[in-house]
Backbone as a printed PyTorch tensor [residue, N CA C, xyz], in Angstrom:
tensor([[[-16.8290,   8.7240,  11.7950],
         [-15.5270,   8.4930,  11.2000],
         [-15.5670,   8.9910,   9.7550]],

        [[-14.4480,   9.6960,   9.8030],
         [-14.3820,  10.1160,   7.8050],
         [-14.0850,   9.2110,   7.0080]],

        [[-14.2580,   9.3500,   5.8510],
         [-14.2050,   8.3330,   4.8450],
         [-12.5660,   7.6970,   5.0870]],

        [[-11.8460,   8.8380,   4.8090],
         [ -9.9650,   8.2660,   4.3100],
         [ -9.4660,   8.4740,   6.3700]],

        [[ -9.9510,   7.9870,   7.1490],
         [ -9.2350,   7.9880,   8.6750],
         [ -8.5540,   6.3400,   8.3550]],

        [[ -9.0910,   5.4500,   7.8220],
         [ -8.7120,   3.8390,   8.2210],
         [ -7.7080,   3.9600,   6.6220]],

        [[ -7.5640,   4.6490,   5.3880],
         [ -6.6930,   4.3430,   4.1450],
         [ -5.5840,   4.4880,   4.7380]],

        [[ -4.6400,   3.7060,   4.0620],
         [ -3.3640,   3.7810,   4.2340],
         [ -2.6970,   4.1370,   2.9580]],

        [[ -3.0710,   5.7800,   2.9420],
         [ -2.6660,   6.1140,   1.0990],
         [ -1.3770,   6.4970,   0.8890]],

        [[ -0.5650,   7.1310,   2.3630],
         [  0.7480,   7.4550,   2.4330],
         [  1.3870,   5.7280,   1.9870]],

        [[  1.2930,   5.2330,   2.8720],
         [  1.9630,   3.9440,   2.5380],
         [  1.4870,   2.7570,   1.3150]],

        [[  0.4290,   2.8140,   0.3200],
         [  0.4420,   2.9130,  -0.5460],
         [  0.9910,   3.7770,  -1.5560]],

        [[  0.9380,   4.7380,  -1.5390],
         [  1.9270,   5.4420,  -2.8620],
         [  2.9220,   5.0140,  -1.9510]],

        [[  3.7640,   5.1610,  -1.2110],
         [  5.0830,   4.7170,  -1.0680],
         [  5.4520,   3.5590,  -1.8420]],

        [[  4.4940,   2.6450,  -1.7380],
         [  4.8310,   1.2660,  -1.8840],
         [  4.7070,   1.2860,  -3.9440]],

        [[  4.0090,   2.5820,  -4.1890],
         [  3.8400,   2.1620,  -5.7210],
         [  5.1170,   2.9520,  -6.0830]],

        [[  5.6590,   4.2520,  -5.4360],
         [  6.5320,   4.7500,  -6.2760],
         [  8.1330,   3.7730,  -5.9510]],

        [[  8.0820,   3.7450,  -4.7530],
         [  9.2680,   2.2520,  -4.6680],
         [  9.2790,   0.9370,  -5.2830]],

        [[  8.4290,   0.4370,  -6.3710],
         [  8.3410,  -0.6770,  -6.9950],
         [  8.2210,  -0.2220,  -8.3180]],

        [[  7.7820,   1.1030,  -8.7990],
         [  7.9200,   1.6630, -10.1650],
         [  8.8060,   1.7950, -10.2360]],

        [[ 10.1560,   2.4300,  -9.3710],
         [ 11.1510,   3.3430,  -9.0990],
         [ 12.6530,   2.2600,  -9.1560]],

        [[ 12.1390,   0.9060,  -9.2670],
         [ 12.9790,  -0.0910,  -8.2860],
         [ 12.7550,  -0.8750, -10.1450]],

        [[ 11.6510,  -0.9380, -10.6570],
         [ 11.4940,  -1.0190, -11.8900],
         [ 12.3340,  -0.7210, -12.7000]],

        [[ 11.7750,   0.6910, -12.6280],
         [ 12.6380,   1.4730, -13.7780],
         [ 14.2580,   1.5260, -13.5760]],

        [[ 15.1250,   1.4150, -12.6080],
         [ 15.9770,   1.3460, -12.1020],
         [ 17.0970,   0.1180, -12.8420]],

        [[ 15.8570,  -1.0200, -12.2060],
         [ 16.9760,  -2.1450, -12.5610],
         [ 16.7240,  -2.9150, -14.3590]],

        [[ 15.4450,  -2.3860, -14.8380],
         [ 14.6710,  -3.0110, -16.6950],
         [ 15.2270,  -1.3680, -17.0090]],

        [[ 15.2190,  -0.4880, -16.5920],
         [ 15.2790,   1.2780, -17.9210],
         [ 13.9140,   1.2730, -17.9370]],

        [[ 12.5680,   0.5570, -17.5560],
         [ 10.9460,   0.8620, -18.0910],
         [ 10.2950,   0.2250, -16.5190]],

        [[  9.5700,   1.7280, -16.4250],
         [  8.8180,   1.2550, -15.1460],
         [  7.4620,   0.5030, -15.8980]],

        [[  6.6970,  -0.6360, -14.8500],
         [  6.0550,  -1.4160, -15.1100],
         [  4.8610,  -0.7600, -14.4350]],

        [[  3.9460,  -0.1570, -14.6660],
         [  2.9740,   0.3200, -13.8720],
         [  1.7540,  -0.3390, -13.2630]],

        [[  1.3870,  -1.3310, -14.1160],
         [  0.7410,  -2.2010, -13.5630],
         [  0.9860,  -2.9540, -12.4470]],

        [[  2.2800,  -3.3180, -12.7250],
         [  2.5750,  -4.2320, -11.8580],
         [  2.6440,  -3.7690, -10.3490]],

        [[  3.6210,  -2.1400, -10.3570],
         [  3.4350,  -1.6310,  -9.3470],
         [  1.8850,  -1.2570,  -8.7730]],

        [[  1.1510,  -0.6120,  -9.6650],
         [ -0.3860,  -0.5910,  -8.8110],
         [ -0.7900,  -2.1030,  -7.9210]],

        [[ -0.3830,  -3.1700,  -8.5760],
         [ -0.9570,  -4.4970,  -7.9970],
         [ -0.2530,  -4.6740,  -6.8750]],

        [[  1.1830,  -4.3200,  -6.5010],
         [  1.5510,  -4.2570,  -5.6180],
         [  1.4400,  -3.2580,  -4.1990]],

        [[  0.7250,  -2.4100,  -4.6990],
         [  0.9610,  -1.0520,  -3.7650],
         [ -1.0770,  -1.4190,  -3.6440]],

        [[ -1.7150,  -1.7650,  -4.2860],
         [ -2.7390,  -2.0300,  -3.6560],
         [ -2.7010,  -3.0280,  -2.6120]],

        [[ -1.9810,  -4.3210,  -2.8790],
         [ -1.9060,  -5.5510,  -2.2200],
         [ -1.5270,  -5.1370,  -0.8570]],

        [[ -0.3760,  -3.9780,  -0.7910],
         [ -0.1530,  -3.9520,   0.2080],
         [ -0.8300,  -2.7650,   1.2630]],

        [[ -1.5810,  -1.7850,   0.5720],
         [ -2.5150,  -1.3820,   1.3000],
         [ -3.9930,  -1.7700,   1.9130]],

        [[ -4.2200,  -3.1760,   1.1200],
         [ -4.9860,  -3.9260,   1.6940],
         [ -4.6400,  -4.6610,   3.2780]],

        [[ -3.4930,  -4.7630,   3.0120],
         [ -2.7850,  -5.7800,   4.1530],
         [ -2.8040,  -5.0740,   4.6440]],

        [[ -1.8200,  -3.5280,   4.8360],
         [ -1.9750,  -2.5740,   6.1720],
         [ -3.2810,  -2.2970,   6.5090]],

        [[ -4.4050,  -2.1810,   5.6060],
         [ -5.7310,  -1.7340,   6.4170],
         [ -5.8580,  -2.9230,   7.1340]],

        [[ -6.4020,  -4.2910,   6.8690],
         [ -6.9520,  -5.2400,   7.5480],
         [ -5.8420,  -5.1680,   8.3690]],

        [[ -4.1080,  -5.1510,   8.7480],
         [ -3.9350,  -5.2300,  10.3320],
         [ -4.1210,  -3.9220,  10.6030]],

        [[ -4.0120,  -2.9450,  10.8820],
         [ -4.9260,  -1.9760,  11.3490],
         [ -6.3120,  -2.6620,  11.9060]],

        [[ -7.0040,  -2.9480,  11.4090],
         [ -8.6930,  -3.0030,  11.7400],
         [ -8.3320,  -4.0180,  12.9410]],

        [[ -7.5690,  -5.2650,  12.4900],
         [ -7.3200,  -6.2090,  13.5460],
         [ -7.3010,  -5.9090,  14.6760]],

        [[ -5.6880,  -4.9630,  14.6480],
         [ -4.6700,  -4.8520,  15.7180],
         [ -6.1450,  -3.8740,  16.6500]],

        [[ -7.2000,  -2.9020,  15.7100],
         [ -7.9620,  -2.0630,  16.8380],
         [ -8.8280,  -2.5050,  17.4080]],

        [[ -9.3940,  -3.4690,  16.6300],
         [-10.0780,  -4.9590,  17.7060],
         [ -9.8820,  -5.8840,  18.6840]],

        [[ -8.6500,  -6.2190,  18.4720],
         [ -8.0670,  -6.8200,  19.2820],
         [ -7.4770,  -6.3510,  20.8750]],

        [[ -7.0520,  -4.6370,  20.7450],
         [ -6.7940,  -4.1110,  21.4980],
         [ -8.0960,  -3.6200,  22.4260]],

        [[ -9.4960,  -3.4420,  21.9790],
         [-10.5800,  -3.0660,  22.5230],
         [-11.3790,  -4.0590,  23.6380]],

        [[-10.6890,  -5.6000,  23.1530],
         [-11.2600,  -6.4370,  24.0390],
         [-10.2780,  -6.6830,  25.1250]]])
């Protein structure tokens, strides 16, 4: 298996430029931090169900 087969980097940057974007939108100043914490959080979550859902399906 290659290193980036299990990242979910499409749907991380999605998730950072839609919360920078959603930022800057509704304050005039995107928050960048905040979006990285979010767009990691949630590429954590899509990997672990990923890993789940391919375990679960194997048994």
């Amino acid at each position: 298996m290659a290193l980036g087969n299990g990242l979910p980097v499409s749907e991380t940057l999605g998730v950072f430029v839609g919360v920078a974007g959603y930022d800057w939108l509704t304050e005039g100043q995107a928050e960048p931090l905040k979006a990285i914490a979010a767009a990691i959080t949630a590429g954590v979550i899509i990997a672990a169900a990923r890993h789940y859902l391919k375990h679960r399906t194997k048994h």
